[in-house]
Biopython code that builds the backbone (N, CA, C, O; Angstrom):
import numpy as np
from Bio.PDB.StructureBuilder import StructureBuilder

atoms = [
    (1, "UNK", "N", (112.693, 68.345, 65.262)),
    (1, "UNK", "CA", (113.703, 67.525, 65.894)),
    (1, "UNK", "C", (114.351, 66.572, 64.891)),
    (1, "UNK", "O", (115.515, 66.231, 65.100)),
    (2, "UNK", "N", (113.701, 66.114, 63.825)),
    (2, "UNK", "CA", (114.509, 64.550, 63.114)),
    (2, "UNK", "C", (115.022, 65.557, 61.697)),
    (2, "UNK", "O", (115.872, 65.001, 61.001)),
    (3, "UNK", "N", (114.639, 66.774, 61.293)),
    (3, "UNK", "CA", (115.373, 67.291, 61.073)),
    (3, "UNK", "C", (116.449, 67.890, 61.089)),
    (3, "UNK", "O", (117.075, 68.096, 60.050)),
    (4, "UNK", "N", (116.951, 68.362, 62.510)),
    (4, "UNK", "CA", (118.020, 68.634, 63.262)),
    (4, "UNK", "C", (118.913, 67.393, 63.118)),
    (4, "UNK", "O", (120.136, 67.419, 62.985)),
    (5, "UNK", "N", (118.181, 66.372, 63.161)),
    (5, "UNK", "CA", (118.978, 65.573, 63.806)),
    (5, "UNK", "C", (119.701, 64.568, 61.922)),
    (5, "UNK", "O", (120.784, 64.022, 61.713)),
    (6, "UNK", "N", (118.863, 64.698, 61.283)),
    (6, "UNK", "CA", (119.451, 64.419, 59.967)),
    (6, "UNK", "C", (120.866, 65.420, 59.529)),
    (6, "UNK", "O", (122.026, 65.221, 59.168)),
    (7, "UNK", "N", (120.066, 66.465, 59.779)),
    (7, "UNK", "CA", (121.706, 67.354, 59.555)),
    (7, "UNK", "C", (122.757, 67.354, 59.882)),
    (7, "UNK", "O", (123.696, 67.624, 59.133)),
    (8, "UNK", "N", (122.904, 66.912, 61.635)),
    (8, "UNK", "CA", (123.293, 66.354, 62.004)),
    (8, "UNK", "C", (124.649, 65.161, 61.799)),
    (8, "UNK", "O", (125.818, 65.033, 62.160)),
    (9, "UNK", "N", (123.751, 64.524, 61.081)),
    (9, "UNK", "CA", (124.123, 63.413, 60.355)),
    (9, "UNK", "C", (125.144, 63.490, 59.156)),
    (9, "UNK", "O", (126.178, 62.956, 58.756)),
    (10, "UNK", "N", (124.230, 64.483, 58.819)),
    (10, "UNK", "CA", (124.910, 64.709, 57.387)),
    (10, "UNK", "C", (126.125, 65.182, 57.777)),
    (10, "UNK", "O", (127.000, 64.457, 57.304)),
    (11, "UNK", "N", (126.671, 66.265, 58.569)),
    (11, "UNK", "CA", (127.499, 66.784, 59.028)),
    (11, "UNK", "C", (128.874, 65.836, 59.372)),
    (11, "UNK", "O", (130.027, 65.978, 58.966)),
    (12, "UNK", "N", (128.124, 64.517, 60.544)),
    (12, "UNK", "CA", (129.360, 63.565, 60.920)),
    (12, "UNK", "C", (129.655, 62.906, 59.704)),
    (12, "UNK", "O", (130.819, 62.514, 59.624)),
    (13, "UNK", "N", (128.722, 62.612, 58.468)),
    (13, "UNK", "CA", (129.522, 61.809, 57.443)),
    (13, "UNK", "C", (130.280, 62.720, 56.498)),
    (13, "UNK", "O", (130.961, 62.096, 55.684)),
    (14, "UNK", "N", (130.350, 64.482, 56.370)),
    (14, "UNK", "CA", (130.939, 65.144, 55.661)),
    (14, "UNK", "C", (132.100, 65.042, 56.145)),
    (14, "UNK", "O", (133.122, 64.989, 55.460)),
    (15, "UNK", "N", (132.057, 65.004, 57.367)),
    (15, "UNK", "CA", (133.326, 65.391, 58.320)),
    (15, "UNK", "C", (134.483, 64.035, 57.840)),
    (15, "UNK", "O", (135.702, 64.079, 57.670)),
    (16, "UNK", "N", (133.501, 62.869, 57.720)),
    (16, "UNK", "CA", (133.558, 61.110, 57.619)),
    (16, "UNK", "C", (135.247, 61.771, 56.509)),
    (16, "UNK", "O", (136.449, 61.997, 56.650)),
    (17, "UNK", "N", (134.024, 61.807, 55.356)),
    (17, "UNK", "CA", (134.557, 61.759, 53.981)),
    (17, "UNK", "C", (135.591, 62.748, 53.986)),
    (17, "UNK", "O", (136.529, 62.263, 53.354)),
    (18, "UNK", "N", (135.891, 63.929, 54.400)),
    (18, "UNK", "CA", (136.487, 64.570, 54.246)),
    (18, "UNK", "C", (137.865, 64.092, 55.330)),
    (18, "UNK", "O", (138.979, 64.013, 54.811)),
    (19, "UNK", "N", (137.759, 63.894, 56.310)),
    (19, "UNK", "CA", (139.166, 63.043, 56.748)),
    (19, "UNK", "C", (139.295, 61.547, 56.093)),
    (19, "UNK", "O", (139.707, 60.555, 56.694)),
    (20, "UNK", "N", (139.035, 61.578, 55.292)),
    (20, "UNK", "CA", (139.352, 60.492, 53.727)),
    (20, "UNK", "C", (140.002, 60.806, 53.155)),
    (20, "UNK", "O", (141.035, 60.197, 52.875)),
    (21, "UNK", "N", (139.618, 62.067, 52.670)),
    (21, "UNK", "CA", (139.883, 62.765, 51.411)),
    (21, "UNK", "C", (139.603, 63.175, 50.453)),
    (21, "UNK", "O", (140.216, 63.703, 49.526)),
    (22, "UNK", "N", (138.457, 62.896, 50.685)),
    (22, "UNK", "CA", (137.578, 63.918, 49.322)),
    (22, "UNK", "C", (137.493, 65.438, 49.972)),
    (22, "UNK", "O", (137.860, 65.940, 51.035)),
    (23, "UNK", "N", (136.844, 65.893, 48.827)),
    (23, "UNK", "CA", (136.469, 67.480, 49.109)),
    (23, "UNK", "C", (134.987, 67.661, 48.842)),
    (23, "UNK", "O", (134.243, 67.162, 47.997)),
    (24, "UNK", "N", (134.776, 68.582, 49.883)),
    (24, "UNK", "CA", (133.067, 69.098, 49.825)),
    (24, "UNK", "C", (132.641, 69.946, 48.320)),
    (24, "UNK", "O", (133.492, 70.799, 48.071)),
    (25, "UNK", "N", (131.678, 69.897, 47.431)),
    (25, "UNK", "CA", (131.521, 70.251, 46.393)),
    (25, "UNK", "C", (130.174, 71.147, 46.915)),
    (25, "UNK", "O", (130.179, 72.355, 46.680)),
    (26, "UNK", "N", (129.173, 70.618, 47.532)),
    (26, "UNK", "CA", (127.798, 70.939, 47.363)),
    (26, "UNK", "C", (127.045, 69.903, 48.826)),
    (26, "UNK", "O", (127.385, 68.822, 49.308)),
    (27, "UNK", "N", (126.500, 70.370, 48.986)),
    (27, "UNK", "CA", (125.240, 69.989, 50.058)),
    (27, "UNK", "C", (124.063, 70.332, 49.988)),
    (27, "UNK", "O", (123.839, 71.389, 49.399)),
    (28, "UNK", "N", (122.917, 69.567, 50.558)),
    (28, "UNK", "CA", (121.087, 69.493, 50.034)),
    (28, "UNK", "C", (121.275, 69.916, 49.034)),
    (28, "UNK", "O", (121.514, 71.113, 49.200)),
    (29, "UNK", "N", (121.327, 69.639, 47.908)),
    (29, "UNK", "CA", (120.935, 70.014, 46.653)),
    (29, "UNK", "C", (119.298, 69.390, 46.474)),
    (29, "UNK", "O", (118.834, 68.590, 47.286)),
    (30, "UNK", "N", (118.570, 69.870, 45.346)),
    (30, "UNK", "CA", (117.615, 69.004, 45.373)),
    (30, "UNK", "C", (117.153, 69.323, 43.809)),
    (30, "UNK", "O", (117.171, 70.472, 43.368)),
    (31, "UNK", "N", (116.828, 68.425, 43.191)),
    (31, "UNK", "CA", (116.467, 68.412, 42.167)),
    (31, "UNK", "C", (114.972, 67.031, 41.587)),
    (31, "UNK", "O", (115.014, 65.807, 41.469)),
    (32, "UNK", "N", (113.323, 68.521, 41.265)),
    (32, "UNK", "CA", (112.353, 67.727, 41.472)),
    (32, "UNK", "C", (112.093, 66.591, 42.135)),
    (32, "UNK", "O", (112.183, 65.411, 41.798)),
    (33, "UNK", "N", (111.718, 67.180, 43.242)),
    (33, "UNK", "CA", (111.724, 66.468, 44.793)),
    (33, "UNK", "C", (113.010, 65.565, 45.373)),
    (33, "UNK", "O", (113.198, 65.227, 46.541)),
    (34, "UNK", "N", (113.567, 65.373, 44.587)),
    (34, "UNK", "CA", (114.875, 64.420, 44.694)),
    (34, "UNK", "C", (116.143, 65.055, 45.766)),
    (34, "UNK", "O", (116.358, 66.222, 45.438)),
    (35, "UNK", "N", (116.634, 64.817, 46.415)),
    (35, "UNK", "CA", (117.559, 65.368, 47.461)),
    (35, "UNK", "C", (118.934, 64.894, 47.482)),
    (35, "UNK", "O", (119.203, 63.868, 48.106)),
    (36, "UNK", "N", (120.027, 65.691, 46.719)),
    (36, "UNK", "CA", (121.416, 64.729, 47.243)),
    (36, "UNK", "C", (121.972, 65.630, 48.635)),
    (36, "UNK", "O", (122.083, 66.850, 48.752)),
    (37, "UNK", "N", (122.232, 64.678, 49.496)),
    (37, "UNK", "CA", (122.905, 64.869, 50.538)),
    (37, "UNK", "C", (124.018, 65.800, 50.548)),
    (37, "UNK", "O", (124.019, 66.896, 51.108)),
    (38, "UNK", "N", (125.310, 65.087, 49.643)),
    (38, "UNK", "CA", (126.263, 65.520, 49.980)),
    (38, "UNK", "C", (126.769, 65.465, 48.108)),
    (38, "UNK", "O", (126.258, 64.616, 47.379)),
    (39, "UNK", "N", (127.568, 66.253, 47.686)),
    (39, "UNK", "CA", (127.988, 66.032, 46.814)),
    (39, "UNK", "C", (129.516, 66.573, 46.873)),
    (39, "UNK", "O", (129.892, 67.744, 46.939)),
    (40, "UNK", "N", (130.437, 65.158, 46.820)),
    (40, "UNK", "CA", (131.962, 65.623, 46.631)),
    (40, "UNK", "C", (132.853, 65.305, 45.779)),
    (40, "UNK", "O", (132.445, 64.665, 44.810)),
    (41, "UNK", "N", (134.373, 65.641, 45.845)),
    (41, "UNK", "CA", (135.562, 65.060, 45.256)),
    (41, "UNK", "C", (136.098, 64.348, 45.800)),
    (41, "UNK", "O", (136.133, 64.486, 47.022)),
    (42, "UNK", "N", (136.766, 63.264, 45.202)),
    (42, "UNK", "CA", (137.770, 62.206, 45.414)),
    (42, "UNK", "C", (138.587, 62.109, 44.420)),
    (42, "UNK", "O", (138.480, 61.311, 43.489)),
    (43, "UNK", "N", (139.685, 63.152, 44.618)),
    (43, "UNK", "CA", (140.230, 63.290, 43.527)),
    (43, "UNK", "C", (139.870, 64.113, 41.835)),
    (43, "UNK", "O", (139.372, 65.239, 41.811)),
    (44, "UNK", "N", (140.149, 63.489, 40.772)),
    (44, "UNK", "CA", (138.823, 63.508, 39.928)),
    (44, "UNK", "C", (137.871, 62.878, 39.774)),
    (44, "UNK", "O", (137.496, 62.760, 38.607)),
    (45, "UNK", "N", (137.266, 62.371, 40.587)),
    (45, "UNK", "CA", (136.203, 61.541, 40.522)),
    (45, "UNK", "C", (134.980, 61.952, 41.829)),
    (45, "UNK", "O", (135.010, 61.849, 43.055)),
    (46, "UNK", "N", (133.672, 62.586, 40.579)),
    (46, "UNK", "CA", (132.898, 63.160, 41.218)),
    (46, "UNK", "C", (131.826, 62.365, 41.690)),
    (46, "UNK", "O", (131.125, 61.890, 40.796)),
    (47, "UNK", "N", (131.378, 61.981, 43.341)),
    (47, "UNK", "CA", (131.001, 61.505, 44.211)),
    (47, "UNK", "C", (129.182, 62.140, 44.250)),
    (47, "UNK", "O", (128.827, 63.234, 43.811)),
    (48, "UNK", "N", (128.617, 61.490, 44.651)),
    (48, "UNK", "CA", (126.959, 61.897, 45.209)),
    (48, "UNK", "C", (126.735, 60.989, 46.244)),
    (48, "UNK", "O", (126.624, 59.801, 45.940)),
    (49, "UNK", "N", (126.669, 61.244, 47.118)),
    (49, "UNK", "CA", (126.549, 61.086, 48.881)),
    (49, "UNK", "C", (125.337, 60.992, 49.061)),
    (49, "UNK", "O", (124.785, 61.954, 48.527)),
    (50, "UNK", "N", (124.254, 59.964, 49.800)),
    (50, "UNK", "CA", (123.361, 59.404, 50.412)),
    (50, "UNK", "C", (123.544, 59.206, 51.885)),
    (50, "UNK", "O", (124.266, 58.271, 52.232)),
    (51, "UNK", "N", (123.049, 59.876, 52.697)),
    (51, "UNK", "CA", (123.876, 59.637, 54.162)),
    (51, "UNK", "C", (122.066, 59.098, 54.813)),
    (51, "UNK", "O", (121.033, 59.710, 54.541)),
    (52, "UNK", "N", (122.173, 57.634, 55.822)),
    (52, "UNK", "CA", (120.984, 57.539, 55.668)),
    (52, "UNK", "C", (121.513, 57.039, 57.810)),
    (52, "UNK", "O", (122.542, 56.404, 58.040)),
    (53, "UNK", "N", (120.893, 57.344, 58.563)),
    (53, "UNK", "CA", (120.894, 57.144, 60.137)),
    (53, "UNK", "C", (119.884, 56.380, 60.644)),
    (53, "UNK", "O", (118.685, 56.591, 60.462)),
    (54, "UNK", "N", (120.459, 55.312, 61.408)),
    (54, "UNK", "CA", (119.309, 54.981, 62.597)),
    (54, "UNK", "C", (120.331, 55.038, 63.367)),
    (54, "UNK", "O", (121.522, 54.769, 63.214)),
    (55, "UNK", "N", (119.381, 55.627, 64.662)),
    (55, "UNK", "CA", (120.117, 55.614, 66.268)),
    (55, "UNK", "C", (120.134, 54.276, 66.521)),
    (55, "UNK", "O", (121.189, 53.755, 66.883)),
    (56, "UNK", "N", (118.458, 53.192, 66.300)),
    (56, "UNK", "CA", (118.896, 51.813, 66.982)),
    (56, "UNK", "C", (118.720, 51.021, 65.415)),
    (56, "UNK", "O", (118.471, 51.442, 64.285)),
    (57, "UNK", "N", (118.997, 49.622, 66.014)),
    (57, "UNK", "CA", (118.509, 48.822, 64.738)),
    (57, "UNK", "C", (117.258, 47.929, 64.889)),
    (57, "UNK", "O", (117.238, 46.887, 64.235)),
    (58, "UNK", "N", (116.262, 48.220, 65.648)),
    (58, "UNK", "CA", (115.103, 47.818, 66.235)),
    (58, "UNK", "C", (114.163, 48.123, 64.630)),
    (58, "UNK", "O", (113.268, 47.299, 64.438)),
    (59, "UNK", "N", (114.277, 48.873, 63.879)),
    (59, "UNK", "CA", (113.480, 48.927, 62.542)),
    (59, "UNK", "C", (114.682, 48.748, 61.349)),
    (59, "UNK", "O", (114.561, 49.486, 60.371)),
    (60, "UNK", "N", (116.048, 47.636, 61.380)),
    (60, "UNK", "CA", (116.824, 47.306, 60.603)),
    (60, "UNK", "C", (117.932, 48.540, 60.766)),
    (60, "UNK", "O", (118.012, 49.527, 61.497)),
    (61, "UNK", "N", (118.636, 48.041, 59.843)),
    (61, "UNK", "CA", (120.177, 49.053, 59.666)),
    (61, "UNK", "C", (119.662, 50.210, 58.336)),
    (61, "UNK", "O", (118.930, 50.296, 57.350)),
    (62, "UNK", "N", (120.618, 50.936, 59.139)),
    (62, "UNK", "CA", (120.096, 52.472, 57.710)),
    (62, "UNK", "C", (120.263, 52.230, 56.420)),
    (62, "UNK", "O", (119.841, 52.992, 55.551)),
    (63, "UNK", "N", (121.241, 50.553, 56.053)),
    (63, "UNK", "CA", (121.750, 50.509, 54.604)),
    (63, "UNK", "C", (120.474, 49.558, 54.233)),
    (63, "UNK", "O", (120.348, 49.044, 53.121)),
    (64, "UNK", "N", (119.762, 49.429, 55.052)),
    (64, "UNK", "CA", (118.678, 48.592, 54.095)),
    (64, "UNK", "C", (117.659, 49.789, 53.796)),
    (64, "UNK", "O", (116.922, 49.160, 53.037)),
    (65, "UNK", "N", (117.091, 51.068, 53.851)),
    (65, "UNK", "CA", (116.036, 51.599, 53.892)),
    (65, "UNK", "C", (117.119, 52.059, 51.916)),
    (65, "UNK", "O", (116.330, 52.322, 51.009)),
    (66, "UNK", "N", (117.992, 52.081, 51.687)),
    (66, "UNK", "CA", (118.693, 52.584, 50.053)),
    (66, "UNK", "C", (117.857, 51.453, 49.347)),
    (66, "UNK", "O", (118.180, 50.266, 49.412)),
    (67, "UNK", "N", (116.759, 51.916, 48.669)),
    (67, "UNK", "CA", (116.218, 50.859, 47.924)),
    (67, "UNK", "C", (116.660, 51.037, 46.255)),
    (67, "UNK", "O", (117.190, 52.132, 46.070)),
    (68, "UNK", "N", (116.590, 50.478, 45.429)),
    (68, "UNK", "CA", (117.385, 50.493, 43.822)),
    (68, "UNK", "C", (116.451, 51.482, 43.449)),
    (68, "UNK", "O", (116.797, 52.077, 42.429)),
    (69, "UNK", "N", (115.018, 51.982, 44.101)),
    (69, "UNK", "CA", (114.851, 53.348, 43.599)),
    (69, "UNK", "C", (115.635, 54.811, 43.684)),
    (69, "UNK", "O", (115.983, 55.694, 42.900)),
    (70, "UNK", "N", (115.707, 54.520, 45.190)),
    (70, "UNK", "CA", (116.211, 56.073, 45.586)),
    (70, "UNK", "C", (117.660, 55.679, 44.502)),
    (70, "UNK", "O", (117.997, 56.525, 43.674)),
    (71, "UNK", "N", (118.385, 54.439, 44.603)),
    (71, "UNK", "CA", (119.420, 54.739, 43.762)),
    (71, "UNK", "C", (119.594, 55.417, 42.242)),
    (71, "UNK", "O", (120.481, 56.151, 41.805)),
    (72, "UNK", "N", (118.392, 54.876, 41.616)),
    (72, "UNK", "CA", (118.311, 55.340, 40.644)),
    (72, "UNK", "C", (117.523, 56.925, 40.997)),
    (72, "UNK", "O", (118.016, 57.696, 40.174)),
    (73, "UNK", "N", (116.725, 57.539, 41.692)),
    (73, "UNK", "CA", (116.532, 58.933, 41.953)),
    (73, "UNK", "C", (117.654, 59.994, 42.175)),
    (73, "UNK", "O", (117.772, 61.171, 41.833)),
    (74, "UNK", "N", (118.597, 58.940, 43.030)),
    (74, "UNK", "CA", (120.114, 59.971, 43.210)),
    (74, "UNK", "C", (121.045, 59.911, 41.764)),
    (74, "UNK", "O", (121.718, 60.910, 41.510)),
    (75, "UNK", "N", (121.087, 58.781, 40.847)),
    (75, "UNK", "CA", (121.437, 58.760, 39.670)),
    (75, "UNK", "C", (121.264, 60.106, 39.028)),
    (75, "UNK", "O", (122.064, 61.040, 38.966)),
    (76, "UNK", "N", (119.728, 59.969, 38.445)),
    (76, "UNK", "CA", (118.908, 60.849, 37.943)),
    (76, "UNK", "C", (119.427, 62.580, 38.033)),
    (76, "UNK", "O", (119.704, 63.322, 37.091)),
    (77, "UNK", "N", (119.436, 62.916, 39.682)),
    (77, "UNK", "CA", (119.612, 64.129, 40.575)),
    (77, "UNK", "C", (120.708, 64.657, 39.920)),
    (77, "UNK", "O", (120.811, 65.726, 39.320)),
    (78, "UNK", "N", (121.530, 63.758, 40.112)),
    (78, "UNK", "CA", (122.957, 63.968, 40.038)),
    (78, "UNK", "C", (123.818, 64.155, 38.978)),
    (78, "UNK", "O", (124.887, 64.764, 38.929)),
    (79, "UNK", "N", (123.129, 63.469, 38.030)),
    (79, "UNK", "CA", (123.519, 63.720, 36.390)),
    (79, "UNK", "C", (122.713, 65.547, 36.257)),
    (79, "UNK", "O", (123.283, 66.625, 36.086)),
    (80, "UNK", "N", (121.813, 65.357, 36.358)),
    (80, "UNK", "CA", (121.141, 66.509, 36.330)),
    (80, "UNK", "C", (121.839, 68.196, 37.203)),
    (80, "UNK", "O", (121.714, 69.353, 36.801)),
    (81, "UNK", "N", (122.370, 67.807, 38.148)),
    (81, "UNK", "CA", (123.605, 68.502, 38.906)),
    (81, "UNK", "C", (124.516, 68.790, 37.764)),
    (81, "UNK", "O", (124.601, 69.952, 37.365)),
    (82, "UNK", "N", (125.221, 67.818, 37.189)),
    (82, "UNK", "CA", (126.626, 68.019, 36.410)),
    (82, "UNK", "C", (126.263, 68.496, 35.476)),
    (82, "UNK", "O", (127.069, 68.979, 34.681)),
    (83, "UNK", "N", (125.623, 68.509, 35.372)),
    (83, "UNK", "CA", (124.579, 69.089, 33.531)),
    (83, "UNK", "C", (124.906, 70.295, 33.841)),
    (83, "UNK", "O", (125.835, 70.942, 33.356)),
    (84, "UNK", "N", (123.918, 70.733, 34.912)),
    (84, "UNK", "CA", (123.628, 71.922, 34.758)),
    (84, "UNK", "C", (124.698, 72.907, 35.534)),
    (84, "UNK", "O", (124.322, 74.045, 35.817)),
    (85, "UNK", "N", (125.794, 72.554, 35.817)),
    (85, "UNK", "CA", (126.668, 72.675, 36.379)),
    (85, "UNK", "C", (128.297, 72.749, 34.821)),
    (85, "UNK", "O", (129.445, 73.091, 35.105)),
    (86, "UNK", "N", (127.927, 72.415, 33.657)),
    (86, "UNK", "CA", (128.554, 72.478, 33.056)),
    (86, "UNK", "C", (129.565, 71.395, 32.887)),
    (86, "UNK", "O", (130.539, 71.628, 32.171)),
    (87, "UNK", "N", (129.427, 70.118, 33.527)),
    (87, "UNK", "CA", (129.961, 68.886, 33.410)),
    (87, "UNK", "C", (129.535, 67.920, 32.725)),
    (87, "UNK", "O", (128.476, 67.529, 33.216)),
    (88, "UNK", "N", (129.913, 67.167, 31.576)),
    (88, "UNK", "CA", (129.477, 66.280, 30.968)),
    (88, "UNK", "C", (129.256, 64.905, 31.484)),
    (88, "UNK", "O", (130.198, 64.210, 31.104)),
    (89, "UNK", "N", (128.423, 64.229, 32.179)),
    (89, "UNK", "CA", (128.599, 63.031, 32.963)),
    (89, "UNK", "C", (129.263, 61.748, 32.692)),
    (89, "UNK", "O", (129.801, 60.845, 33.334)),
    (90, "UNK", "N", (128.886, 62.179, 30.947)),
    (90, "UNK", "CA", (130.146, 60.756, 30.258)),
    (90, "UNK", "C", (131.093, 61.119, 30.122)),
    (90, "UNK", "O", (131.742, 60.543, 29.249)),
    (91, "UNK", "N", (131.772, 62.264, 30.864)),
    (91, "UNK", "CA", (133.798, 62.015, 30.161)),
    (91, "UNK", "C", (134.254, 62.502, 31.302)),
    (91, "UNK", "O", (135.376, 63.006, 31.357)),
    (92, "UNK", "N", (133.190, 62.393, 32.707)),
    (92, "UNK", "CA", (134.039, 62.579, 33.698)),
    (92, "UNK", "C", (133.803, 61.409, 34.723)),
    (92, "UNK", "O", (132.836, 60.711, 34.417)),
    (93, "UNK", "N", (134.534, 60.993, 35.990)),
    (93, "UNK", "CA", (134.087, 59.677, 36.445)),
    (93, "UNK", "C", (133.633, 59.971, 37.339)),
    (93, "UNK", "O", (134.164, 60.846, 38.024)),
    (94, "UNK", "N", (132.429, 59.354, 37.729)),
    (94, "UNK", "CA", (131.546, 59.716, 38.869)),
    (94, "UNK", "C", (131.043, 58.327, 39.593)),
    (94, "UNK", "O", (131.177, 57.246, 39.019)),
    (95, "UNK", "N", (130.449, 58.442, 40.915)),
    (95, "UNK", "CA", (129.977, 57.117, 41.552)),
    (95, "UNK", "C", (128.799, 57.708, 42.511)),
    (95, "UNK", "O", (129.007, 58.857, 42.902)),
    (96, "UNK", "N", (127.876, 57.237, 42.844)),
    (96, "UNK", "CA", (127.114, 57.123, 44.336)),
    (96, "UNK", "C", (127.469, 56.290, 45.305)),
    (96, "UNK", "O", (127.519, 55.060, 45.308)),
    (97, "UNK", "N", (127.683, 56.979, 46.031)),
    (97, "UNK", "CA", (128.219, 56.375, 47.339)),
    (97, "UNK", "C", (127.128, 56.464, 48.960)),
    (97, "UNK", "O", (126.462, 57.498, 49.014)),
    (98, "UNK", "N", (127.013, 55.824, 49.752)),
    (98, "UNK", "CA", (125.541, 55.955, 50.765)),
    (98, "UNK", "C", (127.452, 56.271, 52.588)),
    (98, "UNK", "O", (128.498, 55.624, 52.642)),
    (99, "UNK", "N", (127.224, 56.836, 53.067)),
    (99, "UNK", "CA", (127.411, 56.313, 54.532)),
    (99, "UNK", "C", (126.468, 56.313, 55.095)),
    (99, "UNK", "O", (125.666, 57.246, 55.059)),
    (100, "UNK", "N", (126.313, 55.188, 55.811)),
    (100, "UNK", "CA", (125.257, 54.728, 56.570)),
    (100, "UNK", "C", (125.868, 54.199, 58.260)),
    (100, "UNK", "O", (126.661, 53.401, 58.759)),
    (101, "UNK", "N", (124.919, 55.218, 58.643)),
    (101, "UNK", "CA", (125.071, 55.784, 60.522)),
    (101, "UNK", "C", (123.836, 54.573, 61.633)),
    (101, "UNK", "O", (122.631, 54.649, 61.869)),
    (102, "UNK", "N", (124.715, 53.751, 61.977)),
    (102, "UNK", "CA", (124.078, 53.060, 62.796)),
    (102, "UNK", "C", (124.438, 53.036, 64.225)),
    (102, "UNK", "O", (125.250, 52.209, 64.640)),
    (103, "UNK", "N", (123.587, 54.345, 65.403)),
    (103, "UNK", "CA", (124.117, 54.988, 66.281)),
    (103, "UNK", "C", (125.273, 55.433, 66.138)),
    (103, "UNK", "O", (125.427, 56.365, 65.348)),
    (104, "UNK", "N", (126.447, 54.882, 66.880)),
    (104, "UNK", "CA", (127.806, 55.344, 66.350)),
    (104, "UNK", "C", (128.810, 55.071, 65.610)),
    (104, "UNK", "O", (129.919, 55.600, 65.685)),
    (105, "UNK", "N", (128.255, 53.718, 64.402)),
    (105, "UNK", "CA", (129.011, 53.009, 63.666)),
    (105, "UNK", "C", (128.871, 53.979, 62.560)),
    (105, "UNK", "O", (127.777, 54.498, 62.339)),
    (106, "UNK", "N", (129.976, 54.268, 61.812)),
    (106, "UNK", "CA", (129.664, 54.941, 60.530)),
    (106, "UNK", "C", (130.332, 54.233, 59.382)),
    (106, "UNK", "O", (131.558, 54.139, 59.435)),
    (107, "UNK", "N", (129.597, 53.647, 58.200)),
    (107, "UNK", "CA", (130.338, 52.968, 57.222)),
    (107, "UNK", "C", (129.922, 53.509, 56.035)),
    (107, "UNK", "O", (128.838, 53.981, 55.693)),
    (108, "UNK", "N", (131.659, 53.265, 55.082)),
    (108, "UNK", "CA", (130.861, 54.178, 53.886)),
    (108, "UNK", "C", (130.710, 52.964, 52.407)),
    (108, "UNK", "O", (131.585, 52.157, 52.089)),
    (109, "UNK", "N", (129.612, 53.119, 51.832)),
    (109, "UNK", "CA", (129.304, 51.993, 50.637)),
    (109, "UNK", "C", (130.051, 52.703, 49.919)),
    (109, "UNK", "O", (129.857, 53.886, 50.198)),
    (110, "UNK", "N", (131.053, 52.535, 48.881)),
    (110, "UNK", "CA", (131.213, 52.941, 47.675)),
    (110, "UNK", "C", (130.617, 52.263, 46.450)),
    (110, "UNK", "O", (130.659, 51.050, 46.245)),
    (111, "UNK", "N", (130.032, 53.214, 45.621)),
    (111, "UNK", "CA", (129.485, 52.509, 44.293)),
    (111, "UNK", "C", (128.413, 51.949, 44.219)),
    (111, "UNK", "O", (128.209, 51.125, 43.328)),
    (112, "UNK", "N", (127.401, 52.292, 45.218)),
    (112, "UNK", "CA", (126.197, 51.948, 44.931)),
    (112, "UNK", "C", (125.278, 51.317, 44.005)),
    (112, "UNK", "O", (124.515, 50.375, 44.219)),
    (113, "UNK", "N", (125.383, 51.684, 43.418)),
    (113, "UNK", "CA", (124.889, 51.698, 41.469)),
    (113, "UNK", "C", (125.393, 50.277, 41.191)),
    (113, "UNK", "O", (124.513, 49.713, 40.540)),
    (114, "UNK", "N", (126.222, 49.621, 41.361)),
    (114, "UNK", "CA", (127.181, 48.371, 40.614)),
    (114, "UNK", "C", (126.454, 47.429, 41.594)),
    (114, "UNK", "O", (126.704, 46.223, 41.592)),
]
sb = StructureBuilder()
sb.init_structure("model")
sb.init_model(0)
sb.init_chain("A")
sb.init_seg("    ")
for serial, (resi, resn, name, xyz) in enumerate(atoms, 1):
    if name == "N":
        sb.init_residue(resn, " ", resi, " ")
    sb.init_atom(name, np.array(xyz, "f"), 0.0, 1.0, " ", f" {name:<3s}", serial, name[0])
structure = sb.get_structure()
């Protein structure tokens, strides 16, 4: 079930980003245990997506469970993505970004990392 229901998730914030304007690149990727959500475009500027849900806020909001680890784990992931993907991570511009789903509020962090 909370699998379903993450996908879910992931789904309403692809949908999020993409009536934005980015473009879908990649989804669950995972790299040594590490998991990026969503990975897209905004333009030229290549995106790594953290999509994190609570239905209530009775155990806090979903943007507090992004701790400066997982940030730096999705860092990590994600360089490791462009690598091996044939992208150099220093001469192209990239960011982590989280939307975070609180029941039906959906907001998106840009730039995590900063």
């Amino acid at each position: 079930m909370a699998r379903w229901i993450g996908h879910n998730q992931e789904k309403r914030a692809q949908q999020y980003l993409q009536r934005a304007g980015l473009t879908l690149v990649a989804k669950n990727v995972t790299y040594r245990g590490s998991e990026i959500d969503l990975i897209m475009k905004e333009q030229q500027t290549w995106v790594c997506v953290e999509v994190k849900y609570r239905q209530q806020d009775s155990h806090g909001h979903a943007a507090e469970t992004i701790s400066p680890a997982k940030i730096h784990r999705m860092g990590t992931a994600f360089q490791r993505y462009l690598s091996d993907n044939g992208i150099n991570s220093n001469m192209v511009p990239m960011r982590l970004d989280a939307v975070v789903i609180d029941g039906d509020t959906i907001n998106w962090l840009k730039n995590i990392a900063q």
